[in-house]
VOGU-3710 file (C-alpha; in Angstrom, 3 decimals, decimal comma):
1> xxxxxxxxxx> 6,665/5,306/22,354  6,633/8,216/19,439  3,368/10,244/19,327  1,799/10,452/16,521  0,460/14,412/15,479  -2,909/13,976/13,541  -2,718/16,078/10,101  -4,721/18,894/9,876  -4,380/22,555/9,158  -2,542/23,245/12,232
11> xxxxxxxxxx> 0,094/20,764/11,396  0,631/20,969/7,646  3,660/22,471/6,694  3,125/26,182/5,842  -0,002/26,430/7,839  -0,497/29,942/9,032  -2,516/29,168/12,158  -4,627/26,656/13,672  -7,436/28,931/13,887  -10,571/28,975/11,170
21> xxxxxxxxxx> -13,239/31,602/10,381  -16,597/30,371/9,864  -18,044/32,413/6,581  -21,588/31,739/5,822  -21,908/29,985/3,085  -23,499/32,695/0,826  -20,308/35,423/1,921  -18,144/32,300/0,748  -19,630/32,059/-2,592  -19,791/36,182/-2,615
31> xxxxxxxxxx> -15,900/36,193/-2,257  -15,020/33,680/-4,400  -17,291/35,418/-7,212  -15,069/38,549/-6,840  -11,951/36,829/-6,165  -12,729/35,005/-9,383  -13,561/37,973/-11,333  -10,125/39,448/-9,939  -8,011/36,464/-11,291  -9,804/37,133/-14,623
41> xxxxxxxxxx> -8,510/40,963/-14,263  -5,054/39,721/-13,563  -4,992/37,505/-16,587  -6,320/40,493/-18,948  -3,459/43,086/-17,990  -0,641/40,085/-18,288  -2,734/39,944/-21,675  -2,290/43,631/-22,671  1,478/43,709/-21,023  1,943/40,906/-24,164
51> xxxxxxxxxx> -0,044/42,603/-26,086  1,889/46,215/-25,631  -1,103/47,846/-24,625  -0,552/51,511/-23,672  0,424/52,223/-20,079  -2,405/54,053/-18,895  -4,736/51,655/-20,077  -2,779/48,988/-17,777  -2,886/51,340/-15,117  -6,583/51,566/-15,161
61> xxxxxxxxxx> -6,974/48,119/-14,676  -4,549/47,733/-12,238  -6,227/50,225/-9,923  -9,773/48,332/-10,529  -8,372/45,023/-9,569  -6,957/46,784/-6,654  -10,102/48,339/-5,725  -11,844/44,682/-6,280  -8,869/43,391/-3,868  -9,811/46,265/-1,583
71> xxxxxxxxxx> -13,344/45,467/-1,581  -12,710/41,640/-0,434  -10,557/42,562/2,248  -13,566/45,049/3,594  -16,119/42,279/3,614  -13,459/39,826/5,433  -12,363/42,818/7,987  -16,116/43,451/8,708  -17,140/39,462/9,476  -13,557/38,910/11,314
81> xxxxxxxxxx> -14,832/41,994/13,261  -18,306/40,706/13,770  -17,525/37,620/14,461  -13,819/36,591/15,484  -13,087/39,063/17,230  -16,674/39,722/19,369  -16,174/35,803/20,010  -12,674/36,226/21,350  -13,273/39,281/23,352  -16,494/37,621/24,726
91> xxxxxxxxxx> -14,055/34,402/25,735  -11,591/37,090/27,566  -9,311/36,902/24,818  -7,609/40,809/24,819  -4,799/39,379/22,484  -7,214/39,825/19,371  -6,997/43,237/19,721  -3,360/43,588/19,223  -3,645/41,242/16,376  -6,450/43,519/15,129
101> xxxxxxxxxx> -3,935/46,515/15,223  -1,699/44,422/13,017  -4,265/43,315/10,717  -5,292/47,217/10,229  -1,770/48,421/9,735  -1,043/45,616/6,971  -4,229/46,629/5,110  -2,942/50,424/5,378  -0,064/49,594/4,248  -1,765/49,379/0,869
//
């Protein structure tokens, strides 16, 4: 008799982990404003590359939208903090800090 495995985000092809934050619904809408905003930014510089804007120009934009990228990693860091990672510590779950150290070092890496 085959099993069947139900669909969901820890069996989709591609999924990343079975594990999901829980975001108020207010910090939701808050980062998808900015991340909105930042797909706008993205679209204006492949606008002035087209347009042969001058370099510096780009650059100034690139560093905003990477300051805007910057800023929505800080607000997910802090609630991942706050929340996912109290919760798992409070469960007994030391793991989270080693992921936590990984986490850190990829957003250093920037």
């Amino acid at each position: 008799m085959e099993e069947t495995v139900k669909e969901d985000a820890c069996h989709t092809e591609g999924a990343m982990s079975c594990r999901k934050s829980h975001h108020p619904e207010r910090v939701k809408k808050d980062l998808t404003t900015r991340l909105n905003r930042i797909e706008g930014q993205i679209r204006g510089i492949k606008g002035m590359i087209e347009k042969d804007v001058y370099c510096d120009d780009i650059i100034t934009q690139l560093s905003a939208t990477q300051s805007a990228l910057n800023s929505v990693a800080k607000i997910l860091l802090e609630g991942h903090l706050k929340g996912c990672v109290v919760d798992r510590l409070s469960e007994g779950d030391d793991a989270v800090l080693d992921e936590l150290v990984v986490t850190i070092q990829k957003l250093m890496k920037k």
